[in-house]
N, C-alpha and C positions, 0 to 999 in steps of 0.2 A: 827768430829764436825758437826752439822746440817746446813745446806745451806738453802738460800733462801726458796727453795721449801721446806725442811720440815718442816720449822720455818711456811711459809707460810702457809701450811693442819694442825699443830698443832693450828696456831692460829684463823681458822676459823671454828677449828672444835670446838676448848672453848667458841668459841663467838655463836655460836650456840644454845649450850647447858648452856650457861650462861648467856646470856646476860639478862640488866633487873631484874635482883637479886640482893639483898642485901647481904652482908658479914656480917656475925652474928656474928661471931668471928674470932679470927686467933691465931693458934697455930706456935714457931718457936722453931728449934731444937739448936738455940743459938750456933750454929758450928759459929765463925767466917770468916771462910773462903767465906763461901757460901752468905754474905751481904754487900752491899756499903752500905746500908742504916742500921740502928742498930735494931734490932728485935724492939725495945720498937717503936722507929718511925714507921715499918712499919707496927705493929698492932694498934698502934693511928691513922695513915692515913685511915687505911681501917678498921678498925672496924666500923659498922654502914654506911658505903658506897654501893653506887647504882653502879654494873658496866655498864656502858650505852657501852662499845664496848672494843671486843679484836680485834687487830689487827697487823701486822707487820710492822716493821721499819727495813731494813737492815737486821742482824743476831738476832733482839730482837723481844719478843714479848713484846706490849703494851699494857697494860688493861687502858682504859680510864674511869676512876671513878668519883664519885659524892658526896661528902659530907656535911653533915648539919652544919650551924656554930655551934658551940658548945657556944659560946657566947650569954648572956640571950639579948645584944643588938640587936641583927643580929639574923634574921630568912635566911640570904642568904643562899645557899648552892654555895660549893667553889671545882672547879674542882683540878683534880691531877692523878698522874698517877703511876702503879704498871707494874715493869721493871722486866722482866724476858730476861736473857741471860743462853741459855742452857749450855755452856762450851762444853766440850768433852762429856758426858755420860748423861744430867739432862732431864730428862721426865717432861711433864705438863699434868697432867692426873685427869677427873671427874670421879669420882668413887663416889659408894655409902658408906656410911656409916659402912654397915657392911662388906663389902669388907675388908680383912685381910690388917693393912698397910704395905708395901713394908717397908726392910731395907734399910738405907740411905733416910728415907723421911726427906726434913729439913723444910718445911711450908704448914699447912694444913688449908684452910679456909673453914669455913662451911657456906652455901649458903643456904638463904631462902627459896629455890625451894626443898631441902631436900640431896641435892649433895654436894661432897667436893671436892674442888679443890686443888690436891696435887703436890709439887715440891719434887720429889725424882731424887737423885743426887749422882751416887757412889763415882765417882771421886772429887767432889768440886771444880770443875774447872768453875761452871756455879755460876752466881751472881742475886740476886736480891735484889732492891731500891724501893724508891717512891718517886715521884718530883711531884713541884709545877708545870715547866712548862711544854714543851711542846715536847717532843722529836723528834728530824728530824734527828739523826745517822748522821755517821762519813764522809759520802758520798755520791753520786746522785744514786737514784734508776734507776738499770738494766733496771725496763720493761716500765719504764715512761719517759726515757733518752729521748732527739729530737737525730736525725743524725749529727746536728753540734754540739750540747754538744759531743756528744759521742767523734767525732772526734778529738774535740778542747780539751777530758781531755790528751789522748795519745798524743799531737804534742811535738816535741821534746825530748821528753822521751827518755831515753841510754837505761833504764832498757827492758829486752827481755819482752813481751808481755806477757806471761802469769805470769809474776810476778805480771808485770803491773794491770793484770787484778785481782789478789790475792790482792791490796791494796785497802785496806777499805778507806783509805782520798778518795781514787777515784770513785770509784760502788763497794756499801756497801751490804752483802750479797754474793757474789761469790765466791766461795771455790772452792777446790781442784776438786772435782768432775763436776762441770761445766764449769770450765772454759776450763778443757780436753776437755769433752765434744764438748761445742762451737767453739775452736778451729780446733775441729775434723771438723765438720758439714761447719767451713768456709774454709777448707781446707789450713789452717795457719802453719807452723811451730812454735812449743812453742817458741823457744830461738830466734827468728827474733826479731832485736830490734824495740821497741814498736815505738818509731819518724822516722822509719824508712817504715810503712806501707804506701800504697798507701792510696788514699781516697778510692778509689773503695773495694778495703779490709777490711778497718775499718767498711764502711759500708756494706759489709758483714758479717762480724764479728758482728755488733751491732743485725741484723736479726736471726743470728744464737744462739744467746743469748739469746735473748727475745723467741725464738720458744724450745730451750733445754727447759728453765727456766719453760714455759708454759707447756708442755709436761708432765715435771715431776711433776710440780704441781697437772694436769690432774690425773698422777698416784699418788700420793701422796707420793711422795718422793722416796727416794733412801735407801734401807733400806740396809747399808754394816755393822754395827759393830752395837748400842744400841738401834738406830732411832726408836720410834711407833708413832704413832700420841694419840690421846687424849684418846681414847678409848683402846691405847694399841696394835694397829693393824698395820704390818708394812707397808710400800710402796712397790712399784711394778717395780718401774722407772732400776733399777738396771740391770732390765731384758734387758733394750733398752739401757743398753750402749755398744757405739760403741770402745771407745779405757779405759776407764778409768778401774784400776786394770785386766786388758786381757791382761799382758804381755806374750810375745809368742805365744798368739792366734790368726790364721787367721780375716784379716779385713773382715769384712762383706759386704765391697764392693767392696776390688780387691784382698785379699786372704794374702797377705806380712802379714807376721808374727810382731805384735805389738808391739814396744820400749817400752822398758823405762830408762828415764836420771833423773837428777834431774837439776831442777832450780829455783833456789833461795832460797835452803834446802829445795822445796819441791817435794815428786814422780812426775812425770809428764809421761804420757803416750800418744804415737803419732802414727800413721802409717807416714812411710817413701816414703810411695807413694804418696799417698793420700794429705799428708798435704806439702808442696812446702815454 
């Protein structure tokens, strides 16, 4: 599934290349699966809508749109927003029109600028809605955390750390591949229970997170199993992992051959050195 960081390069690479365009129409592939929100609604919200910004929330992207009233009363125009969660497998990708369309596309919107913007999705694991208001996700953002937030969501906590750090109520966006990651770089053990950390730790750990997080962004993601960005083009970041799917491989900083356990049904991979 896509993590902060590639949610993050997908959605700035759409808002790029879209932003300030009208949505001319919208096509939906009426799979069920693939909608919280019902095709008919979310081609009435965004039909004839301005996207004034894409951006991320947690594991989502947000299109922050613009619409005219439709009411002969009211010339207002009434904000709203178009929820893309990618699931396991689902792409957000501008393409041109005569670009052949991908199998498993389930929503294509065609943009004034002459571009279409399409949700293709093998698995249907990924959902898309539209809402009135305002979306803020299930938990406090990783790279905007202060040191006492950070600290104060882990007090007490039984649960070991890196589950910890897998719980969306808590910092929304970090998955499987980062939170290795982060752990690795604070030199943390995964299963050390999370109310158990020092202060000095957590805020290690908080740094180590925010600089993973930033890094991969830098590269544009981690490209292990479906991941491209907008354009179709993978990440880089994958290159620069230190413990994450490198089971049996020397660490790259004192050579111990790389774990892996699971916690909390999820892989988790460590060095036995390195992380204490």
């Amino acid at each position: 599934m896509p993590e902060l960081p590639e949610v993050e390069t997908i959605a700035n690479g759409v808002h790029q290349r879209v932003h300030g365009q009208t949505i001319l129409s919208v096509w939906t592939s009426n799979k069920p699966q693939t909608f919280k929100s019902s095709p008919t609604e979310i081609a009435d919200v965004l039909t004839g809508s301005r996207i004034d910004r894409v951006h991320r929330v947690g594991k989502t992207i947000v299109a922050d749109v613009t619409r005219a009233s439709r009411k002969k009363s009211t010339a207002a125009e009434m904000p709203a927003q178009f929820l893309i969660h990618l699931g396991m497998t689902g792409r957000l990708l501008v393409s041109s029109p005569e670009t052949e369309v991908p199998p498993h596309t389930h929503a294509i919107l065609t943009l004034s600028g002459g571009k279409e913007l399409r949700f293709v999705d093998a698995r249907r694991f990924g959902r898309l809605s539209v809402s009135a208001s305002s979306y803020t996700g299930p938990g406090r953002e990783p790279l905007t955390i202060s040191p006492e937030d950070f600290i104060a969501l882990f007090r007490n906590r039984k649960t070991a750390i890196k589950a910890a750090l897998l719980n969306q109520s808590l910092l929304h966006g970090v998955g499987n591949i980062y939170a290795d990651e982060a752990l690795f770089h604070a030199g943390i053990r995964p299963r050390r229970q999370a109310g158990r950390l020092t202060r000095d730790e957590l805020t290690r750990l908080r740094a180590a997170l925010i600089k993973v997080l930033k890094h991969a962004i830098k590269l544009g993601g981690s490209s292990v199993s479906d991941y491209v960005d907008a354009e179709g083009v993978a990440g880089f970041f994958q290159l620069h992992h230190r413990v994450y799917s490198r089971t049996g491989q020397p660490c790259r900083t004192c050579s111990t051959p790389i774990e892996r356990i699971v916690v909390g049904g999820r892989s988790t991979h460590f060095c036995p050195t390195c992380q204490r």
